[in-house]
Structure formats: C-alpha cells, structure tokens
C-alpha positions, 0 to 999 in steps of 0.5 A: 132793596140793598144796593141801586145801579146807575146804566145807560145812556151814559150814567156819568155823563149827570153832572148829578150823579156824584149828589144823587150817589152821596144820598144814596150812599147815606142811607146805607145802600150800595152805589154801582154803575156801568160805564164807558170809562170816558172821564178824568181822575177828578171826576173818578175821585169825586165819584167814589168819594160820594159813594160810589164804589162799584164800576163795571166797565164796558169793554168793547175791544182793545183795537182800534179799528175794531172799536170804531167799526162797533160803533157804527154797527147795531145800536149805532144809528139814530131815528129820525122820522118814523121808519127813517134811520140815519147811521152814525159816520164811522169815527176817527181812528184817533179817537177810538185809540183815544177812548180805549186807553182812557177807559184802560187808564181809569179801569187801573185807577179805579182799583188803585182808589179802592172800588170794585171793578169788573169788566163786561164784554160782549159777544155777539158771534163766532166773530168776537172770539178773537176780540174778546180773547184779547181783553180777558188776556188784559183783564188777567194780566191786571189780574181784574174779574171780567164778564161775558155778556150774551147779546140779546139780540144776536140771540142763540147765536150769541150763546153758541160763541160764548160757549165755543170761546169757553171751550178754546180757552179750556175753562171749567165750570166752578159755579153757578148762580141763579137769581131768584125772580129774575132771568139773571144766571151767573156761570163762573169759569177757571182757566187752566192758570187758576183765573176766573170769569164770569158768563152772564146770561139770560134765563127763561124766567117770566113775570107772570103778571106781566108777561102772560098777556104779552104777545112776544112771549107767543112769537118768539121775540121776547129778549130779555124776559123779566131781568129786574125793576128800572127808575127811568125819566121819560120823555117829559121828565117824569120818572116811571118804573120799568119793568121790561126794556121792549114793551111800553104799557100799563103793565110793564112801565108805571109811575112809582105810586103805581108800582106801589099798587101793582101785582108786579110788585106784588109778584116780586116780593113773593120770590123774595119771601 
C-alpha cells in the first residue's frame, strides 16, 4: 500500500482528519481525499500542512438551480423506518450559490497552496451533457485536469452520455489505463485545444473469492464489481474492512484481523505479484 484516500460522507467534516493525515503522512504514505470543497482557507492550510496534499473535488454544476435541484434527487433522501423514505426539501437558491463558489474559491486556492487538484464530474444521462460542458469549459479555463464519472446507478445509460458528450466536444482517445485487480480503467481524452481529460469508469472485474456465490452477479445488479478495499467505522464504531459497497456479509465486510486471514486478501496479492 502507497497511498490512503479519505471518501464520503464528507471526509472533512472529522475535525481528526488533519491528525489521522499528518500520521499517515509520517509513515511515508500519500494522503488523498474527495471532497465537496465546503470549508475555509485555515482548515485547507492545516490540511495540507498535515499532509494532505491530494484533493479530488466533487463537482456537481456551476448553476444554481441545477445545484439545488441535485440534491434533492437519487441520494437525496433519508430512511426512516423501514420501506419509509423522506425526501430532503429542496434548498435555498442562495445557499446553493453559496457552496458552489466556495467549493470554486477553495479549487483555486488549493492549487496556489501547492496540492494536486483534479475535478470529478458526473454524468448520469443525456441530460447533464450541457451541465458538464459547462465545468470542464471552467476547468480548462483554470487549466485544472477534470474526470468524468460513470453513474453506477443510471448504468449503460450513464456510459452511453459520457460517450455522446466526448464525441460533441471532438476529443480523442491519448490513453488508456487499466487497474490491475480491480474494475478501475482510466481513458484520457484531448480536445482539439490541446486539453485533456480523464473518463473514469467501471470495468467487469470480479473478485472471485468474493464474488462467485453473490447472487447479483447472476441478476444483473451488481454496480461496482470489485473497485478496491475500504477502512469503515460502522454503526457501533468498530472499524471493518469493505470490500464491496451493495453487500454486507462475511465475505465482503470483515474486522481487520480477518481480512488479514482471508482468501480476499489472499486473492488481492495475487494480482499484485
């Protein structure tokens, strides 16, 4: 292992994270998180100070009204009670201007403060082309690498969109790269101005100790196959290892000494021999 990378829920929202980063970081390993963006320049300074100099910013829009509309949509609503879901109300247009150029100010300062910066941005279906055109038109501007993101849920739908938005906006394929034992593959694209970006997608790449006896890889329902091994605090506060984001079982979610025992692990070195 080289480098750990802190997701969601928002990683920056641990008023540990600039500790936990500075002790990683001390032991020679490479700190990245993906992040909304939504904080100040003394929190950014303390976290790149501790070590953390890797930021992939979420990027959902650069108009409001699409902003707050996203966050009421897929994702946008809370469980509580079973079968019973409750929608988040749709935010103030105020506030959605509000975290979009905070989360732009910090994408600046960032670079200026000497981290690696990159953008992700979703596209879901035919309907975002317009909405993603208008970020990487801002990313390249800033002249900052940006990554287009499949939405596992929207499945071929998703695919489909991100290959209709790379032929509207003439790029060609430069290079392709393939993550050996997980379903991770890179496309990097260049536009006619000489600007490149980056198509991240899922591949079908199974876990066979993991995946073989998993009945969504029979019926079709299996989104992610096997992307890489998660740290997670659960519930209770325990920390497990996760190695799949659907599933929760005895082969796909583990305490650390487990996964020190298992077959998945087992399995994992041997992609990386």
């Amino acid at each position: 292992m080289h480098e750990v990378h802190f997701t969601g829920g928002e990683p920056t929202k641990n008023p540990e994270l600039a500790t936990i980063a500075a002790g990683l970081s001390a032991l020679g390993l490479e700190v990245k998180t993906t992040t909304n963006g939504q904080f100040n320049k003394e929190q950014l300074e303390r976290l790149i100070h501790s070590g953390l100099r890797s930021f992939n910013f979420s990027v959902h829009s650069l108009r409001p009204e699409v902003f707050r509309e996203q966050q009421t949509g897929r994702g946008g609503a809370r469980l509580i009670a079973p079968g019973t879901l409750v929608r988040k109300k749709t935010p103030a247009m105020e506030w959605a201007t509000g975290q979009i150029t905070r989360e732009l100010a910090m994408i600046l300062m960032a670079r200026e403060l000497g981290a690696d910066v990159k953008i992700n941005s979703v596209i879901s279906s035919s309907r975002d082309i317009q909405n993603a055109r208008e970020i990487m038109n801002w990313a390249s501007e800033h002249r900052i690498p940006i990554r287009l993101l499949n939405d596992l849920g929207s499945g071929m739908e998703s695919i489909e969109a991100i290959r209709e938005f790379i032929r509207l906006v003439g790029a060609e394929e430069v290079l392709r790269k393939v993550t050996i034992g997980a379903s991770a593959c890179s496309t990097v694209y260049r536009m006619p101005d000489g600007y490149e970006f980056v198509f991240k997608q899922i591949r079908d790449f199974k876990l066979e100790s993991m995946c073989r006896t998993c009945p969504r890889d029979t019926d079709g329902t299996c989104e992610e196959r096997f992307y890489g091994v998660r740290l997670q605090k659960n519930d209770v506060g325990q920390y497990r290892m996760r190695l799949c984001l659907q599933e929760t079982t005895p082969v796909t979610e583990m305490a650390i000494e487990e996964f020190l025992k298992s077959p998945q692990l087992e399995e994992i070195r041997s992609y990386m021999d």
